[in-house]
N, C-alpha and C positions, 0 to 999 in steps of 0.2 A: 226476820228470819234470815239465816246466814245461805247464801246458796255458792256449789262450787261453781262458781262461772267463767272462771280460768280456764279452767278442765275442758269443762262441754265445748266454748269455744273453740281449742284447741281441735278437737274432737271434728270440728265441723268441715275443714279440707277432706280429710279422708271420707265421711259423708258422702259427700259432692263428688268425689273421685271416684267412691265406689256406683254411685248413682248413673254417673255418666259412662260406668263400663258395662252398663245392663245394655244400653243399644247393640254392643257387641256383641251380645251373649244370643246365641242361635239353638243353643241345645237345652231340653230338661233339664232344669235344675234338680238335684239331691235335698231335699226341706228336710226340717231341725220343724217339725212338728212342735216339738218343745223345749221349752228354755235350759233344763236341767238335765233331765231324764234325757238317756240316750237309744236310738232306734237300732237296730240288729244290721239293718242296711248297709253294704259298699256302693261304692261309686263301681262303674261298670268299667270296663279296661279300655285307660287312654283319658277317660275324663278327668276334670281340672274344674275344682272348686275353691272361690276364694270367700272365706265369712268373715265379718268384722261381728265380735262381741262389745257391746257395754255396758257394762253392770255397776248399778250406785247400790252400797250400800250403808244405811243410818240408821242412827237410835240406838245408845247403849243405856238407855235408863236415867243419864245423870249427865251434866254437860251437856255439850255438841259434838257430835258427833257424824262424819259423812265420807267417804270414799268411793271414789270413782275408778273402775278396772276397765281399761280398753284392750282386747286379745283380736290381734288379726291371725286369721290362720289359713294355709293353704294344703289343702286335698287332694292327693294323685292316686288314680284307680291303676293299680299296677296290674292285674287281672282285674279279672268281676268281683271273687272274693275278697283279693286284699288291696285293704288302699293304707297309704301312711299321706302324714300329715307334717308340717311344721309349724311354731307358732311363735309371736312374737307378743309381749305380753308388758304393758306400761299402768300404771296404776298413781294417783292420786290422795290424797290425804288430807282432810282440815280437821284438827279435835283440839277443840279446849275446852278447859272445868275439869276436868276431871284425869286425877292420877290414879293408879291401880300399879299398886306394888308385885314386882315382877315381871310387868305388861306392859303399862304405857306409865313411859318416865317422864311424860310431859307432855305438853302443847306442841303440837306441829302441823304445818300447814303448807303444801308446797303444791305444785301441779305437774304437770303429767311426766314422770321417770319412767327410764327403763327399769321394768320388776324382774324380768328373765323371760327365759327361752322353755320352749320344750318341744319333741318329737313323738307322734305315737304311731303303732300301726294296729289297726285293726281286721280282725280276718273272719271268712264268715263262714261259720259251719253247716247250717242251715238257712235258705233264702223262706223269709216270709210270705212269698209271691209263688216262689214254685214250691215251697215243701211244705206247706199248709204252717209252719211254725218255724219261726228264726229263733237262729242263735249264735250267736257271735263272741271275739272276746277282743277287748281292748287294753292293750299295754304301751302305759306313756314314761319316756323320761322325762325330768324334770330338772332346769334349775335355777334358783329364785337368789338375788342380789340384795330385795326388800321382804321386812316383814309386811305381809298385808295388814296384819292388823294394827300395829305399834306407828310402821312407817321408818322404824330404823333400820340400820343395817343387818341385814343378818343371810349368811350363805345358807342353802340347803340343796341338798341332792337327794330328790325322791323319785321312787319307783311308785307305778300304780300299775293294778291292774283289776278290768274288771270284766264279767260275765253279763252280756247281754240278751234278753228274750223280746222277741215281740211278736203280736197276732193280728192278721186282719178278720175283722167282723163285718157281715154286711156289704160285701163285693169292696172292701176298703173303704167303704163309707164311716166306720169305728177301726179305731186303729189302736192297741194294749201295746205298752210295753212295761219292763224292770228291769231294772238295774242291783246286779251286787258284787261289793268291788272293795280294797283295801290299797291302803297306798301307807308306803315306810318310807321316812324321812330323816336323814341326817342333817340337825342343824346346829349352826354355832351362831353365837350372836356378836356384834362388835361391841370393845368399851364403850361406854358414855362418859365424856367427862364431866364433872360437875353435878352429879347425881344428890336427891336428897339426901339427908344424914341416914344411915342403916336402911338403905332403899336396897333390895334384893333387886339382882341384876346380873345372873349368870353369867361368866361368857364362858364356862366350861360345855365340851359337846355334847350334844346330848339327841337321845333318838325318840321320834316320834310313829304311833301305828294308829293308823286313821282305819275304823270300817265303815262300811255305808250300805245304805238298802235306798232303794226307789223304786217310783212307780208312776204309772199317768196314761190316762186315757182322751183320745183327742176325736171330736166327732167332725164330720163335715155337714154344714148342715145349710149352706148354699155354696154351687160352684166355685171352687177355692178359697171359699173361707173355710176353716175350723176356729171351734173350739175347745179346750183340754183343762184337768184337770191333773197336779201331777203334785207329789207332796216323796220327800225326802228326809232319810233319820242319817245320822251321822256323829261318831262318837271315837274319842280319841284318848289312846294313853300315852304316856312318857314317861323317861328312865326312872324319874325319883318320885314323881305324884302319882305314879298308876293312872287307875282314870282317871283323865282331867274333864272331860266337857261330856255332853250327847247334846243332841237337838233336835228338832223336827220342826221342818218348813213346808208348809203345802200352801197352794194357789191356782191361780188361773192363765189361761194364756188363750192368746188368738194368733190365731197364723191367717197369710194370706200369700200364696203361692202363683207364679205362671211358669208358662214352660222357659222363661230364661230367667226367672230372680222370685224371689222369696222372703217374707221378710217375718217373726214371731215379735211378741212383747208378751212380758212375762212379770209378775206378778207374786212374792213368795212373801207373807209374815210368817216368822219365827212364831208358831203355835204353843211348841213346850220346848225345857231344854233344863238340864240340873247341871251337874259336877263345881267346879269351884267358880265362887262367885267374891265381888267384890265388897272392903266394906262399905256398909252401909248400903246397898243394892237394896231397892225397895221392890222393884219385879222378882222376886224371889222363884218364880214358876218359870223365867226363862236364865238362856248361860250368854250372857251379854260383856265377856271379858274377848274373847275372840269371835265373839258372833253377834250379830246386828238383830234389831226388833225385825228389821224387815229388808229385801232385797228387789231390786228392780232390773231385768234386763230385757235389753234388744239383742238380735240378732237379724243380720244381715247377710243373704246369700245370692253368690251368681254365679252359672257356670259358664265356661270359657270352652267349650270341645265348639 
């Protein structure tokens, strides 16, 4: 079995750096309850949060396939309501066996690149703590150097934005959230040289419109542990195919929080998923051209106030 061990290694300084900044860290941390799903919650005014993400993800049905996304990101509470963010965003790739015209024009394997940047800011209209129900909304820029999926080169400039809910149950002993949110995308891809014979391979612009729903519920069920359960649909069109993909991923997660750091692992298989698919694709029940059987991440958080 192939594993990226480039990657993870590389991976491991920042680990250890972020480990060793928790001794500093004197104030309540902000917890990321869950991997995906996002909570209604700001950082409070003046606070300073740093998270490192890393998410593998594998399995397209045929070949090898595995990619590794490392996203550090940092949290500024500008009031109570609004906090913004910056992120730095590096990503990984190993696929061979398997070509899929349009998509992946070959075998590639390399470790950890700059993928891009992005800024969001999030603002809260409703606190879940004092107004019996949050809600919030979050708007990110974006912009990407690498395709996540292929691993080639490709520009894009997207906007997202999305609407956030969340409730507490049980003196916040049960904690609901959802998410729904749409993100537009400008992307161009770069030449390839040396391409199959009649291998489709755009590089003309072309726009992409992503929407999403989520959801997850996360129970505490001894002193700073939880557990959650939290599942996501997502489906996307573009200029010439219309719909191209949906999917839905649900899973599990465990958080384990103190009042200076924080840490989730999370847990998603791709359940269902249609729009276009590759030939000879034998999972016919999932869309495994830009999306993986299954995804894995951590999160890691500390705050600095």
């Amino acid at each position: 079995m192939r594993l990226v061990a480039n990657p993870i290694r590389s991976c491991l300084p920042w680990i250890a750096a972020l480990l060793g900044m928790v001794a500093a860290a004197t104030a309540t941390a902000d917890e990321n309850l869950f991997g995906y799903v996002k909570g209604a919650e700001t950082l409070p005014e003046g606070s300073r949060e740093l998270y490192q993400w890393l998410t593998w993800r594998t399995g397209k049905g045929a070949g090898h396939y595995q990619a590794l996304d490392a996203r550090t990101e940092f949290e500024y509470g500008v009031t109570d309501r609004l906090s913004v963010s910056a992120d730095l965003k590096l990503q990984s790739i190993d696929s061979a066996g398997l070509v899929i015209d349009g998509y992946l024009p070959g075998d590639v394997d390399y470790g950890l690149r700059l993928q891009g940047v992005e800024g969001s800011v999030k603002y809260n209209f409703l606190s879940p703590a004092r107004d019996d129900f949050g809600l919030s909304t979050y708007v990110s820029l974006v912009y990407g150097r690498l395709d996540p999926h292929s691993g080639q080169d490709k520009d894009t400039y997207s906007v997202e934005a999305q609407l956030l809910a969340q409730k507490y149950f049980l003196e916040g002993q049960l904690v609901w959230v959802a998410n729904v949110g749409t993100e537009m995308t400008h992307a161009t891809r770069a030449p390839i040289p040396n391409l199959p014979p009649g291998f489709d391979w755009t590089t003309d612009p072309e726009i992409e419109w992503e929407w999403s729903l989520g959801t997850g519920a996360s129970y505490r069920f001894v002193p700073n542990w939880y557990v959650a359960l939290e599942a996501f649909y997502q489906t996307e069109f573009e200029t010439v195919v219309g719909q191209e993909r949906w999917s839905v991923f649900a899973g599990p997660s465990v958080h384990y929080g103190t009042r200076r750091w924080w840490a989730t692992l999370t847990w998603v298989p791709q359940i269902a998923g249609g729009g276009e698919q590759y030939a000879g694709q034998t999972e016919t029940d999932l869309h495994l051209i830009e999306k993986t059987e299954q995804e894995f991440r951590f999160k890691f958080g500390v705050n600095f106030d």
